[in-house]
N, C-alpha and C positions, 0 to 999 in steps of 0.2 A: 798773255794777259792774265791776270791774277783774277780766281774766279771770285765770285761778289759774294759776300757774308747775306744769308738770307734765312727765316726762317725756318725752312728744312735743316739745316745746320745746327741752331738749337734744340730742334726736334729730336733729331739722331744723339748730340750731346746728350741728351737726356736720359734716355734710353741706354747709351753704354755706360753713363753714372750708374743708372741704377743695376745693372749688371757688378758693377764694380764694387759696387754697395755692400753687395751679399757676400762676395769675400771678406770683406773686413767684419762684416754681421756675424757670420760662422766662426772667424777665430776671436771674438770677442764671447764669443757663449762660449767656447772651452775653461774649461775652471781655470784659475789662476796658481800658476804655477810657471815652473822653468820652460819648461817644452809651451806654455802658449807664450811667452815672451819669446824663445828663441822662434816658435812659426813667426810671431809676427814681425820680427826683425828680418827672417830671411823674407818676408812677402815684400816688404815698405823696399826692399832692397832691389828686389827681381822686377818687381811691378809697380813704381812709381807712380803718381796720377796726380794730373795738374790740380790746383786749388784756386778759386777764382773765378771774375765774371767772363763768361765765354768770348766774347768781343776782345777779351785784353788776352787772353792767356793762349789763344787760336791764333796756329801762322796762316797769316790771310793771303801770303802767295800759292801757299800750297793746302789750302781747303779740307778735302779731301783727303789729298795723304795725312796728313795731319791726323783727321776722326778715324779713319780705317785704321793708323798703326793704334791710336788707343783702345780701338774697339778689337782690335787682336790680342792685347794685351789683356785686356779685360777679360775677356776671353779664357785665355791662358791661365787667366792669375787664377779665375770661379774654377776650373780644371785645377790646378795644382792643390788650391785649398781642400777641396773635396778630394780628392786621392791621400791628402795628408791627414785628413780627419774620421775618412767613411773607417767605422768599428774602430779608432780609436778618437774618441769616445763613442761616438755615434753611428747608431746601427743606420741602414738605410731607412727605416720605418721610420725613426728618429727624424732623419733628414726631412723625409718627405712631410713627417708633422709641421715640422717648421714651416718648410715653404708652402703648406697649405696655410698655415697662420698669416705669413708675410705675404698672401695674396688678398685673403681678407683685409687687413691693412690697410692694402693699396686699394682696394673698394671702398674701406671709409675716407682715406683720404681724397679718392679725385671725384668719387662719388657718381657714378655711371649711369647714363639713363638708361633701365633697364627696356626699353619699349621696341627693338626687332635683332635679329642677330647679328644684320652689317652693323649695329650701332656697337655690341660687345666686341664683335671682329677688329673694329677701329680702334675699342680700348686695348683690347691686348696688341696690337701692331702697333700703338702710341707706347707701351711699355717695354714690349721682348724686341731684343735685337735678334735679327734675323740675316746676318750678312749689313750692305751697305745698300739704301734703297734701287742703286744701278745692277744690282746683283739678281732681283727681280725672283727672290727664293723660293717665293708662296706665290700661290695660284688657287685664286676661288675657283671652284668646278660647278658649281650648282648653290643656288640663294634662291629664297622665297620672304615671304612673311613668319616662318614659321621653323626654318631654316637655314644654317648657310655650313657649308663643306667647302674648305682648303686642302691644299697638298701643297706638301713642303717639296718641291721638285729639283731642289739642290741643295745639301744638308753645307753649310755656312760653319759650324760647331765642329764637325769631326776632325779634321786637322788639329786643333788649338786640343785637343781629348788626346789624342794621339801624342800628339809632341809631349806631354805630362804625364804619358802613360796611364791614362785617364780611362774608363770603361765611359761611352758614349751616351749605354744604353742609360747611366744614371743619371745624366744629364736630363734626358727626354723623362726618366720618372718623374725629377724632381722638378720640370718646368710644368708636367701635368697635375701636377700636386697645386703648383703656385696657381693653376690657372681655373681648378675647381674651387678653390678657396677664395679665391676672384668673386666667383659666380655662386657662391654659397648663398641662398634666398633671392636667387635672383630670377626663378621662375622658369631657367632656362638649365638645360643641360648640357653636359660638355661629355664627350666620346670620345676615344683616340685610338684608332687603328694605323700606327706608324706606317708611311708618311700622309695616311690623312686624317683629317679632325674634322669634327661637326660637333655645333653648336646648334642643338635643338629646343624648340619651346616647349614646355610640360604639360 
């Protein structure tokens, strides 16, 4: 039986869009010249990505496979980009500027209620792909009013690092980059001691 189109399904879409996002974002900041036309022609080539209302463009027999092979892909693609770009042009401080920018961003754009830490927790796991929500990656250990601590108890990211001969550890920089810049005036503070994070009140 062909599993049912449901709003978790868009949710997840969403989420490895915006993964996907930032690869075409990083080779679009490279100055204009031959080498950012040739990245971008070998990316458009390697890593495809559908364009369209998700309803129409989703195989509905197969759900699931379907969002996991794009959400590998995307995966892949954010790993290949940043191994082709980290110091040429861009240093990793560079990077990380960035993606502290494009976190702010995403703070103006969905506009977050800043008012306990399950409510930021929710934003950033409505955002960052984390595997496929059956994969069950992250585990809160400890919440208050005042606090909340996860661990990433199955890294979802190293394989797709790996296969692009990609360093891991820049990945996790430059997602904790994305996710202060998130929370920049937001009253709350962000930690990260790989594999755990806490988000505390100030």
């Amino acid at each position: 039986m062909a599993e049912k189109f449901a709003e978790i399904h868009v949710w997840m879409f969403n989420k490895i869009k915006l993964l996907n996002t930032w690869g075409d974002q990083l080779i679009d900041l490279l100055p204009q010249s031959d080498r950012r036309a040739d990245l971008k022609e070998q990316m458009e080539q390697l890593f495809t990505f559908p364009s369209g209302q998700l309803d129409e463009i989703i195989d509905h027999e197969n759900i699931h496979q379907w969002l996991e092979k794009h959400l590998v892909q995307s995966e892949r693609k954010f790993a290949w980009v940043i191994t082709k770009i980290s110091g040429k042009p861009f240093s990793q401080s560079e990077l990380e500027k960035i993606f502290y920018q494009w976190g702010k961003e995403h703070k103006e754009y969905i506009r977050p209620v800043w008012l306990k830490p399950s409510y930021i927790y929710r934003s950033l796991t409505d955002a960052l792909t984390e595997g496929m929500p059956c994969d069950k990656a992250n585990q809160v250990i400890s919440h208050d009013e005042n606090h909340l601590t996860w661990e990433v108890i199955r890294c979802m990211h190293q394989k797709a690092w790996e296969d692009e001969q990609g360093d891991i550890h820049v990945f996790y920089a430059l997602r904790n980059a994305w996710i202060r810049g998130m929370l920049e005036n937001s009253g709350f503070t962000y930690s990260s001691q790989h594999p755990q994070y806490t988000i505390r009140r100030n």
